[in-house]
C-alpha positions in Angstrom: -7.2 9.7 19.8 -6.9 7.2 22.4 -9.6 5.9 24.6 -8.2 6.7 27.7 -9.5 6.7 31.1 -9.9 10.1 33.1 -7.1 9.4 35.4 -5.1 7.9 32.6 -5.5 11.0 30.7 -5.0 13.4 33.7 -1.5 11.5 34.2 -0.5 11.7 31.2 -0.8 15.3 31.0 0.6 16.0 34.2 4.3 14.5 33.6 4.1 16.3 29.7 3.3 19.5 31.4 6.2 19.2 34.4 9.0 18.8 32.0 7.7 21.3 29.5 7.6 24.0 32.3 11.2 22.9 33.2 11.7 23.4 29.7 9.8 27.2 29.2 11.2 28.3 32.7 14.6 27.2 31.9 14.2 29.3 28.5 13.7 32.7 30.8 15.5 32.2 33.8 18.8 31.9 31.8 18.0 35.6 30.7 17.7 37.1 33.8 20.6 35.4 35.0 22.8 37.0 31.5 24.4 39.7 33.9 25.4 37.4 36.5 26.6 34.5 34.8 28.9 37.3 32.5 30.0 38.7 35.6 31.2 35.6 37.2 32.6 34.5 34.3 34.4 37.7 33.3 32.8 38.0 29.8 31.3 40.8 27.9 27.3 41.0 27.5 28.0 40.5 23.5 29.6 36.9 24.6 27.1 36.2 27.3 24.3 36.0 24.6 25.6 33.2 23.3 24.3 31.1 26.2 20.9 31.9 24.6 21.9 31.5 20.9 23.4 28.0 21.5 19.6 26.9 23.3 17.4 28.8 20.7 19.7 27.8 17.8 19.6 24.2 19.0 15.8 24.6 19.3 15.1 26.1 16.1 17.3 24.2 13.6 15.7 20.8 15.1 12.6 21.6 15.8 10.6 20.5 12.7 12.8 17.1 12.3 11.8 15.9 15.5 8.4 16.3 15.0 8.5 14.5 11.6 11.0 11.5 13.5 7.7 11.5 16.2 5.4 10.7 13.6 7.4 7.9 12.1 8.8 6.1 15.4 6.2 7.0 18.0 5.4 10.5 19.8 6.2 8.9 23.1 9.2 7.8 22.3 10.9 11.0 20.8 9.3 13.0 24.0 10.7 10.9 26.8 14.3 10.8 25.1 13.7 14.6 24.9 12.7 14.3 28.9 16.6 13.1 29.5 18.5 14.5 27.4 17.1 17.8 28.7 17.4 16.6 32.1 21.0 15.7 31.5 21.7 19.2 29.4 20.7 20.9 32.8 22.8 19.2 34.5 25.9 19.4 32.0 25.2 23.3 32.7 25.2 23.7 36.5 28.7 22.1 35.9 30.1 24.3 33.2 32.7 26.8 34.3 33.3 28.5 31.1 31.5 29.8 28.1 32.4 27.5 25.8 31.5 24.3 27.9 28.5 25.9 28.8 27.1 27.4 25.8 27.4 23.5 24.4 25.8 22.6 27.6 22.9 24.8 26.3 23.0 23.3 22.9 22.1 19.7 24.2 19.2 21.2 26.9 18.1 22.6 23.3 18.0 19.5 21.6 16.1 17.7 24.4 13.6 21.2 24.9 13.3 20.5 20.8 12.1 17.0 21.2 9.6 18.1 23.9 8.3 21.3 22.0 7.9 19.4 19.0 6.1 16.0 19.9 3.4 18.1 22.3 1.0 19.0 20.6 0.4 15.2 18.6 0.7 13.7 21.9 -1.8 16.2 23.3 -4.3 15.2 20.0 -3.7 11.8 20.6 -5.1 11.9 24.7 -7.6 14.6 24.0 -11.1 13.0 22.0 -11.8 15.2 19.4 -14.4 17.1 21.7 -12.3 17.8 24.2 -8.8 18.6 22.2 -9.3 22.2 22.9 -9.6 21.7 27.1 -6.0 19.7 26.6 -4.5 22.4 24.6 -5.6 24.8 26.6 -4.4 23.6 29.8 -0.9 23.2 28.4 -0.9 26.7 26.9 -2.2 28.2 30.5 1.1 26.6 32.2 3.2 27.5 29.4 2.0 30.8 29.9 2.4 30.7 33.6 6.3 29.4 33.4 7.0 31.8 31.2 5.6 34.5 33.5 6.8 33.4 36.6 10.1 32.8 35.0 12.2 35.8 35.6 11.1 36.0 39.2 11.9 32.3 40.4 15.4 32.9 38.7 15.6 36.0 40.7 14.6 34.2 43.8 17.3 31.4 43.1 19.6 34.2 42.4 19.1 35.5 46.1 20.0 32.5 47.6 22.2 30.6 45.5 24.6 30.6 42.8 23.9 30.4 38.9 24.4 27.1 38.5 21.5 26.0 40.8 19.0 27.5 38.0 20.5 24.7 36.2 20.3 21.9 38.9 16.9 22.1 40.1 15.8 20.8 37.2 17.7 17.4 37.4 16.1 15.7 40.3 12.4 16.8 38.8 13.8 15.7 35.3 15.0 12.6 36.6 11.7 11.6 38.5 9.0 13.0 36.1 11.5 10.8 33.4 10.5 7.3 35.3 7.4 8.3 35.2 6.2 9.1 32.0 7.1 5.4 30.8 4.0 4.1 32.8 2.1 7.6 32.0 2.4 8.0 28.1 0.0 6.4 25.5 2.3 4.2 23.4 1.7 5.2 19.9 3.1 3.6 17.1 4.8 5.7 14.3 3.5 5.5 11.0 6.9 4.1 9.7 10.5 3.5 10.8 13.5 5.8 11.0 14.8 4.6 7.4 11.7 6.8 6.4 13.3 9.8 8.2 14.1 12.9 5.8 17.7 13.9 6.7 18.3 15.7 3.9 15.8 17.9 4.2 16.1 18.0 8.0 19.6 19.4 7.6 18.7 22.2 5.1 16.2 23.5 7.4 18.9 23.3 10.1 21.2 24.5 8.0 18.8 27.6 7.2 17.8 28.3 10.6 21.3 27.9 11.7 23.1 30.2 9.0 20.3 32.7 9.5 20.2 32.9 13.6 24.7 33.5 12.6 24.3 35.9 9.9 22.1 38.1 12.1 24.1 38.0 15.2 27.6 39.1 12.8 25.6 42.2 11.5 24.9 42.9 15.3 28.6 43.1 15.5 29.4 45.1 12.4 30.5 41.8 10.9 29.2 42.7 7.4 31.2 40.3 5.4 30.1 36.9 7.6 27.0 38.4 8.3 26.2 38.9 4.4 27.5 34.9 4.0 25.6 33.7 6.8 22.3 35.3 5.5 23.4 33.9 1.9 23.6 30.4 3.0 20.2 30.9 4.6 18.5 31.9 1.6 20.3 29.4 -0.7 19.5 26.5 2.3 15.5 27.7 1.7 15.6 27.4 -1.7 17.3 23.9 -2.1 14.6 23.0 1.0 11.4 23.8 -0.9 12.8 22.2 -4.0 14.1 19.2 -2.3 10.4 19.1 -0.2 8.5 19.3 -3.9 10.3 16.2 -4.6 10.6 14.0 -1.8 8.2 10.8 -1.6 7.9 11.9 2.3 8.6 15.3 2.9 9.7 16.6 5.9 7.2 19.5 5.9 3.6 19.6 3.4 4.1 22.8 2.2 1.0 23.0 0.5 -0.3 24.3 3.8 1.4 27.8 3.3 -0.9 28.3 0.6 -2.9 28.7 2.6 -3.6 32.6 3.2 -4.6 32.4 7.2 -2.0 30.2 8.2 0.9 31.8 6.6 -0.4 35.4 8.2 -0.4 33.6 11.2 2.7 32.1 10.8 4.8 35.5 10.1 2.7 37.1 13.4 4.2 34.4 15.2 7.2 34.7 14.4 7.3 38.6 14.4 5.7 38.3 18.0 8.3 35.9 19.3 11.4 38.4 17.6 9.8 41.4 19.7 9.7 39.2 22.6 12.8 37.9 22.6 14.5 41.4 22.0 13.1 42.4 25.2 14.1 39.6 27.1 17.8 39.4 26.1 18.3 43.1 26.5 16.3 44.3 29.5 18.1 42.1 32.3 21.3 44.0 31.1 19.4 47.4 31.6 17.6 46.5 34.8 20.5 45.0 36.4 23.5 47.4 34.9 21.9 50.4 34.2 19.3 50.6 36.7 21.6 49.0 39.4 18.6 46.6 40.1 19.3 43.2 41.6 18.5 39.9 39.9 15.2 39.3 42.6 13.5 43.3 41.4 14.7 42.5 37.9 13.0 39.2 37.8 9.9 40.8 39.0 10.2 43.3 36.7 10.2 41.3 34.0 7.6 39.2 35.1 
C-alpha cells in the first residue's frame, strides 16, 4: 500500500466510489425500465432482455482480462479509461432509438463497468494499509449495496418524470466530472510489466467461454435446442483449452492453483449461484409488477427495492 495522507486517501475513494455507483445503479435501473423501453420501442419482452445480456455479457467475458491488463500497466490507468468509456457508453444509450444500436450501446457501458469492477478492489488494497484494508472494503461494499438497493426506485422516479433515455444521461455529466477528477485523486501505480506481457489468448477463451455460455443458455430459453446445445459446446471446449492453455503459459491470465483451494472454490460457486437467483428476479419481476400487476414503474421500483 501506499502511504497516503487521510485526505488523500478519502479522495481517492470518493471519485472510485461515484463512478462505481453510476456503474451498479445503471446495472438495475435498466431492469426496471425493461417494460418501458420494450413498449416504446415496440419489442417483445424476450428481445428487450437483450439490453441486459449485451451489459452482463460485455461484463463477464472481460472482466478477468482487465484485471490482469491493471496489474501489468497500472490499476489507475485501466480504471479511469473504464471511467470514460462508461461515461460515453451512457451516453451512446440515451441516444439509441432502436435495439440494436442500443443493445451495443450497452455492450461498451459494459466494457467500461468491466474496467471499473475489475481494477477496484487492487486499487482499494493499494490506498488501504494493511490494518485498515477491511474499513476500505467495507465502505465500497456498503455503497455498492446501497446503489444496488436504491436502484429500482430512482429509475422509477426518473421514469415519473422523464423519458428512458434520461436513466442513461444522468450519468454523463457526473461521469464526465468525477473523470477529471480522478487524474489528480488516484495513486499512480506502476504495473508490474507492459502490455506485450498481456495474455490474449487466454483472455479470449475466457471470453469466448463466458460468451458461448451466457448464448447457449439464452437459445434453450427459446426452445432453440440445436444453438443452444452448440453454444453450451463451445463453452465447455473454450474451458478446457483455457485451463490447459493457463497450465502452460509463463504468465497466466488466472493462478488457478487457487481453486484448489476447498473454501474459495465453495465460495466461488455460492457466488455465482447467489448472483443467478438474483438476477432471475430482477429481469423477470419488472415484467410482472408492471404487466401483470398493472403497477407503474415508480411502485415497481419500490417494490423491488
Amino acid at each position: 500500500p501506499l502511504q497516503l495522507t487521510t485526505p488523500q486517501r478519502r479522495w481517492a475513494m470518493s471519485t472510485m466510489m461515484v463512478v462505481a455507483f453510476m456503474a451498479v445503479l445503471d446495472g438495475t435501473v435498466a431492469n426496471v425500465a425493461l417494460p418501458t423501453i420494450a413498449r416504446e420501442l415496440s419489442i417483445g419482452p424476450a428481445s428487450s432482455i437483450w439490453i441486459i445480456n449485451g451489459f452482463q455479457i460485455a461484463v463477464t467475458a472481460t472482466l478477468v482480462g482487465f484485471a490482469s491488463l491493471g496489474s501489468l500497466i497500472g490499476y489507475a490507468r485501466v480504471y479511469r479509461v473504464g471511467a470514460v468509456v462508461f461515461t460515453g457508453g451512457s451516453l451512446f444509450c440515451a441516444l439509441s432509438h432502436t435495439l440494436a444500436v442500443l443493445v451495443v450501446a450497452r455492450v461498451v457501458q459494459g466494457l467500461g463497468a468491466s474496467m471499473l469492477m475489475s481494477i477496484q478492489p487492487a486499487l482499494i488494497r493499494t490506498i488501504y494499509p494493511p490494518e485498515r484494508l477491511g474499513r476500505g472494503a467495507g465502505a465500497m461494499a456498503t455503497m455498492v449495496a446501497s446503489a444496488a438497493a436504491a436502484g429500482p426506485t430512482i429509475g422509477g422516479l426518473i421514469l415519473a418524470v422523464a423519458r428512458w433515455p434520461w436513466l442513461f444521461m444522468v450519468n454523463v455529466p457526473i461521469g464526465i466530472i468525477d473523470s477529471a477528477l480522478m487524474t489528480k485523486t488516484l495513486p499512480k501505480i506502476p504495473g508490474n510489466g507492459n502490455w506485450r506481457d498481456f495474455d490474449g489468448a487466454g483472455a479470449a477463451l475466457a471470453g469466448l467461454a463466458l460468451t458461448s455460455l451466457t448464448l447457449g443458455v439464452e437459445a434453450v430459453a427459446h426452445a432453440q435446442n440445436a444453438l443452444g446445445a452448440t453454444g453450451l459446446f463451445v463453452s465447455v471446449a473454450s474451458v478446457v483449452l483455457f485451463i490447459r492453455h493457463e497450465a502452460r503459459t509463463a504468465k497466466p491470465l488466472m493462478p488457478l492453483e487457487v481453486f484448489s483451494r476447498m473454501r474459495f472454490s465453495l465460495s466461488s460457486l455460492t457466488s455465482i449461484c447467489s448472483y443467478t437467483g438474483q438476477g432471475l428476479a430482477l429481469v423477470s419481476l419488472p415484467f410482472y409488477f408492471q404487466t401483470t400487476l398493472g403497477r407503474t414503474p415508480l411502485e415497481a421500483g419500490l417494490l423491488l427495492t
